[in-house]
C-alpha positions as CSV (number, residue, x, y, z in Angstrom):
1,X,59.5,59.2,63.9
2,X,56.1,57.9,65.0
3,X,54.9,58.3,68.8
4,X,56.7,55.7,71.0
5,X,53.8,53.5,72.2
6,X,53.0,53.1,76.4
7,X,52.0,50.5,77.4
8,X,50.7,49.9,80.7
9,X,49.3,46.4,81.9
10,X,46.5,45.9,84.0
11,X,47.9,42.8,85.8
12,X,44.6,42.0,88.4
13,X,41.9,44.3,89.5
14,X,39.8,42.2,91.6
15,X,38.4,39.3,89.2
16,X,39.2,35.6,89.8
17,X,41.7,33.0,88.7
18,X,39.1,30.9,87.8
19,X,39.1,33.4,84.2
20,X,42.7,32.7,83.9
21,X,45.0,30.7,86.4
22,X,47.9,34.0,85.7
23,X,46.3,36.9,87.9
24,X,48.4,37.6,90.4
25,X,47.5,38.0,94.2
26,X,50.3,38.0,96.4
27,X,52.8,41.1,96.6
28,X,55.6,38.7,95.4
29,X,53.4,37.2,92.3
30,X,52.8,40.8,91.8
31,X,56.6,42.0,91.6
32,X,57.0,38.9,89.7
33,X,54.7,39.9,87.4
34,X,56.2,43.5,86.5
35,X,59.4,42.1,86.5
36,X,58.3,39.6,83.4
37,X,55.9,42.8,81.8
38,X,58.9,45.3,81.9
39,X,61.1,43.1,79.5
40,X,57.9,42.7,77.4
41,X,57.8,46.2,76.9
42,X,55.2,47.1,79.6
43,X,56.5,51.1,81.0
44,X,53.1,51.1,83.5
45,X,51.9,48.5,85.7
46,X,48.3,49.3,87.1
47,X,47.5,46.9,90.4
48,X,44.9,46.2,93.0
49,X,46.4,44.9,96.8
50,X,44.9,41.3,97.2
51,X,44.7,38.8,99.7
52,X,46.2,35.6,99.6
53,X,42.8,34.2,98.9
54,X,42.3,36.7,96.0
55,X,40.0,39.4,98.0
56,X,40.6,42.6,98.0
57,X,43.0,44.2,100.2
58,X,43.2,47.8,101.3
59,X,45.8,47.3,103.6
60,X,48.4,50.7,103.3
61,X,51.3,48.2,104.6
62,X,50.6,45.8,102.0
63,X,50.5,48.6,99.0
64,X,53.9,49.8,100.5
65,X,55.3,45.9,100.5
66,X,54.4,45.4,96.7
67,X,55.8,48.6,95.7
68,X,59.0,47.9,97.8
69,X,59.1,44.8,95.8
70,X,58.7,45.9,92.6
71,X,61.1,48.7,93.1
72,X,63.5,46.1,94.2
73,X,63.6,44.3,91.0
74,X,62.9,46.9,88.0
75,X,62.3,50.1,86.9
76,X,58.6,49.9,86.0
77,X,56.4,53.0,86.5
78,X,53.8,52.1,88.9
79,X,50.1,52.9,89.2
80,X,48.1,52.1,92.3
81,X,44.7,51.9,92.4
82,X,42.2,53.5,95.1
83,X,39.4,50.4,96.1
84,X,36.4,51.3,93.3
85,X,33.3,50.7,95.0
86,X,35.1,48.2,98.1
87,X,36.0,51.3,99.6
88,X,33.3,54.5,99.6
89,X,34.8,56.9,102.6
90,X,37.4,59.8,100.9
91,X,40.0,59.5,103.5
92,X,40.2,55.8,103.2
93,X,40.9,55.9,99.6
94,X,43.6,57.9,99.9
95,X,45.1,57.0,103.3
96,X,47.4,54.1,101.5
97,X,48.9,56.7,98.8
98,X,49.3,59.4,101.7
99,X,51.5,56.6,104.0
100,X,53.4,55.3,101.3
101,X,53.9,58.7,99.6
102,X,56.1,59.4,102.7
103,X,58.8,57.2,101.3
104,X,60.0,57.5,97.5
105,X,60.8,53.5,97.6
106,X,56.7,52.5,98.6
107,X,55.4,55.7,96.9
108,X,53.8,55.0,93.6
109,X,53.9,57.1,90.5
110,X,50.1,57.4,89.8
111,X,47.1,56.3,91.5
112,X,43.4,56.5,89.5
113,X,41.0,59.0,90.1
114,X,37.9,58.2,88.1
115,X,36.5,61.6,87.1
116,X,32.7,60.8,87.4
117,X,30.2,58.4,88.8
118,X,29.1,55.0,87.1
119,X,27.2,52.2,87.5
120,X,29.5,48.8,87.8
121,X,26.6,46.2,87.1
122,X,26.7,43.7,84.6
123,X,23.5,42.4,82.3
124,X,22.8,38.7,82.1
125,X,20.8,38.4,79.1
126,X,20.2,34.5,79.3
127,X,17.9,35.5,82.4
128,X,16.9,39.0,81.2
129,X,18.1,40.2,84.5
130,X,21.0,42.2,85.9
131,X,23.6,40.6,88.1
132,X,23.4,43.4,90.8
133,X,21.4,46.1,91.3
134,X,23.5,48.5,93.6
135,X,26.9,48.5,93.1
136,X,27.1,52.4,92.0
137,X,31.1,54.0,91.5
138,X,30.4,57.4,93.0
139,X,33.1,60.1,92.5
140,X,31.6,63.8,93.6
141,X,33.0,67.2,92.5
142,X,34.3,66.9,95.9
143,X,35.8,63.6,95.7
144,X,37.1,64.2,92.9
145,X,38.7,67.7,94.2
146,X,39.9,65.8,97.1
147,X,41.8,62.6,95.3
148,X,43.4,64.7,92.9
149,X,45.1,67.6,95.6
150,X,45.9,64.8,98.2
151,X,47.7,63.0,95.4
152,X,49.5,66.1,94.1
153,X,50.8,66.6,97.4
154,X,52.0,63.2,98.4
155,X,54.0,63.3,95.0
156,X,52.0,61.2,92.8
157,X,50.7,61.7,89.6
158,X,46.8,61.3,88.6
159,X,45.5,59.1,86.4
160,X,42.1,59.8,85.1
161,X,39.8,57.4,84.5
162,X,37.1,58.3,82.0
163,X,34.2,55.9,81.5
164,X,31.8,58.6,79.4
165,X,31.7,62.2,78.2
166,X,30.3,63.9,81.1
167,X,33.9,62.5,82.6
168,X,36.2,64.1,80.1
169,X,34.7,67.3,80.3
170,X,35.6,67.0,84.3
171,X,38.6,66.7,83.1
172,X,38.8,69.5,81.1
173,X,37.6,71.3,84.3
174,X,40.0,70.2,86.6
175,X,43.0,71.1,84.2
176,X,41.5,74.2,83.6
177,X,41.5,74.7,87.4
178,X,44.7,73.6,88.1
179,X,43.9,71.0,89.9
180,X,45.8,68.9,88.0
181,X,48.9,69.2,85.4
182,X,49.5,69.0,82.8
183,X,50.6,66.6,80.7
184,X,47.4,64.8,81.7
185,X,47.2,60.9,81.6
186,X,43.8,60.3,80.6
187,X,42.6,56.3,80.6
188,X,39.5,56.1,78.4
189,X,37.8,52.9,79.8
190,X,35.5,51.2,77.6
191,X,33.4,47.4,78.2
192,X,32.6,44.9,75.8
193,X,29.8,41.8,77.0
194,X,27.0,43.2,79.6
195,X,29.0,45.6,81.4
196,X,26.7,49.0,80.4
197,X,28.4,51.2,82.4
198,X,30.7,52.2,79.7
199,X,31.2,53.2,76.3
200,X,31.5,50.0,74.1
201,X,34.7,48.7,73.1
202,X,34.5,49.5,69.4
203,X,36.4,52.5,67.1
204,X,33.0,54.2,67.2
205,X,32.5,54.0,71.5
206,X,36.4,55.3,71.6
207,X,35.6,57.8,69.1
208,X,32.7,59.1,71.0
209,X,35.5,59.4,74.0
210,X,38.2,61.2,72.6
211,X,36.3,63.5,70.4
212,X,35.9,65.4,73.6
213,X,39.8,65.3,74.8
214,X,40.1,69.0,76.0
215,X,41.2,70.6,73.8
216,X,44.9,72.9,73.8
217,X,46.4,70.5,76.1
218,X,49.1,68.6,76.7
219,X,47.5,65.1,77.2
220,X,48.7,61.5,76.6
221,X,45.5,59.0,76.6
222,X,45.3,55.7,76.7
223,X,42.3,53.0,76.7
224,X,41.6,49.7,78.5
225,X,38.7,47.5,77.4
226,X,36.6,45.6,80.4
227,X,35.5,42.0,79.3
228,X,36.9,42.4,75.9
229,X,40.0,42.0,73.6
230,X,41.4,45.3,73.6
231,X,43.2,43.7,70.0
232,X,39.5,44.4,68.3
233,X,40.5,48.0,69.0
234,X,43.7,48.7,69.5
235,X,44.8,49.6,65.6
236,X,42.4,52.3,65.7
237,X,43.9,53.4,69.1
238,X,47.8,53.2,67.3
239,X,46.2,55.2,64.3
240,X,44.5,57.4,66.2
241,X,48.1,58.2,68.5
242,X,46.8,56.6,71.2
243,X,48.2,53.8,74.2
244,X,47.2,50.4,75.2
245,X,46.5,49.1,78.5
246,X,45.5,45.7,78.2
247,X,45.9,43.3,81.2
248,X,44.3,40.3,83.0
249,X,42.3,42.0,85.4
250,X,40.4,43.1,82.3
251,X,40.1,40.1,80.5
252,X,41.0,36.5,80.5
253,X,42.3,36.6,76.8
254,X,41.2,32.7,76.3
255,X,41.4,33.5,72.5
256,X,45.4,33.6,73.2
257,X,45.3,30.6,75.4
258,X,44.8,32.1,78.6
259,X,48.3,33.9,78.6
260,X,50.4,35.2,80.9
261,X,50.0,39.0,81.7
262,X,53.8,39.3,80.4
263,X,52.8,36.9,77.4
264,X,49.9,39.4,76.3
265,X,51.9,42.6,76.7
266,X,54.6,40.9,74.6
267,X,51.4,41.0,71.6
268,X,50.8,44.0,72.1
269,X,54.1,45.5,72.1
270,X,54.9,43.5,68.6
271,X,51.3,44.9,67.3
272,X,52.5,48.4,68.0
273,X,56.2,47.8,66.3
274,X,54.3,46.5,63.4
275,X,52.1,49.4,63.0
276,X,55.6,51.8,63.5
277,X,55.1,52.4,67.5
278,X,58.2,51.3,68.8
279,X,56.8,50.3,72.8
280,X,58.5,53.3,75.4
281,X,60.9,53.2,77.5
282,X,60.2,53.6,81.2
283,X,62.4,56.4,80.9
284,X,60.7,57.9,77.9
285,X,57.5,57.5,79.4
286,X,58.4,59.7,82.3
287,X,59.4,62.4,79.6
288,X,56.0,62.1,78.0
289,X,53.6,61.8,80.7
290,X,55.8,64.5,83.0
291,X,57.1,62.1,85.8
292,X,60.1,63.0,87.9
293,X,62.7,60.1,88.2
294,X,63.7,60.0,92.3
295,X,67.1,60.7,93.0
């Protein structure tokens, strides 16, 4: 029997409805939304606190109300995020997965930790120019030393975010180290139109990613594809024994009709049955990527 396929959907990050009317912004539209992805055949859902206006939030009570919420209504493994470049100081990116790690019902079960530093602007070619000029993703040694320990001991699982080589072979370091466990859940994050910051979102750019998976470990990877159709890629990911993590915040997806975030897991999932990757279980995801279920 073939690898069951995770699939873990990226329901907002921090872009706009104005891409696709679907994103989700409020902790109910949220819930809502992994409700609808879990009977898709979503196991993950990856989210960003936002404002009812659709800016970011970093507010810790809000994190611990979607959470609540989702917990609530389904089982759906749950992966926070940590503020990218809205929020620079350590402490502050953590402080909302140390509070709600206090609680099993608001803790969630991974939070990213971006192994490496990157540059987030985009290139407008029309007017030769870039977008901005400053908006830099820094993650130290330190940093990253610091997210992955204070996550460990709030009970929540890292996931590693790996936007080029020089950030899987941090990887590789901090497994080595112990400083995190195995099995790892690696995200391989690649961009498609002007976003240079990242390998591009072709067999060849993932290629050039997971050639340098560490090797001798237990690791389960998975790839998203920034202002792109992670379709283009995605039998090369099934081949290859990878996951999928598509998801609106990504990608508007207007080649589908600007669907729903449930709507595109639902493709995905059928791609991967048809390709023999039956989509996991939230249950059997915990098996494969190490995660406890609370008591």
């Amino acid at each position: 029997m073939m690898k069951k396929l995770i699939i873990t959907v990226r329901v907002n990050e921090y872009v706009s409805r104005e891409r696709n009317k679907h994103v989700p912004f409020t902790p109910d539209e949220i819930a809502d939304a992994a409700v609808e992805c879990r009977a898709a055949g979503a196991s993950i859902i990856h989210l960003h606190a936002r404002n009812p206006d659709g800016s970011p939030c970093h507010t810790p009570a809000v994190y611990a109300e979607i959470v609540g919420k989702i917990r609530d209504r389904t089982d759906i493994l749950i992966d926070s995020t940590l503020g990218v470049h809205t929020v620079k100081e350590d402490e502050n990116r953590l402080q909302h997965i140390k509070l709600m790690g206090q609680k099993s019902r608001t803790r969630p079960d991974f939070a990213a930790v971006d192994t490496g530093s990157t540059n987030m602007d985009t290139y407008d070619p029309e007017t030769k120019t870039f977008k901005t000029v400053n908006k830099t993703y820094i993650n130290s040694t330190e940093t990253c030393l610091f997210l992955a320990k204070g996550m460990t001991a709030s009970g929540v699982k890292p996931h590693l975010s790996i936007w080029a080589v020089p950030f899987m072979r941090m990887t590789g370091a901090l497994l080595d180290m112990g400083a995190i466990h195995e099995p790892a859940y690696v995200q391989c994050v690649l961009a498609d139109g002007w976003h240079v910051g990242a390998h591009p979102g072709t067999p060849r750019g993932l290629e050039a990613l997971i050639d340098f998976l560490p090797a001798n470990r237990r690791i389960e990877w998975t790839v998203c594809l920034k202002d792109g159709n992670l379709m283009n890629v995605a039998p090369f990911i099934l081949e290859r024994g990878g996951h999928l993590a598509p998801g609106l915040g990504d990608y508007p997806y207007a080649e589908f009709g600007y669907p729903s975030n449930a709507q595109l897991v639902h493709r995905f999932a059928e791609l991967g049955r048809a390709a023999g990757r039956e989509p996991a279980t939230t249950d059997e995801a915990r098996v494969m990527l190490g995660i406890s279920k609370e008591t």
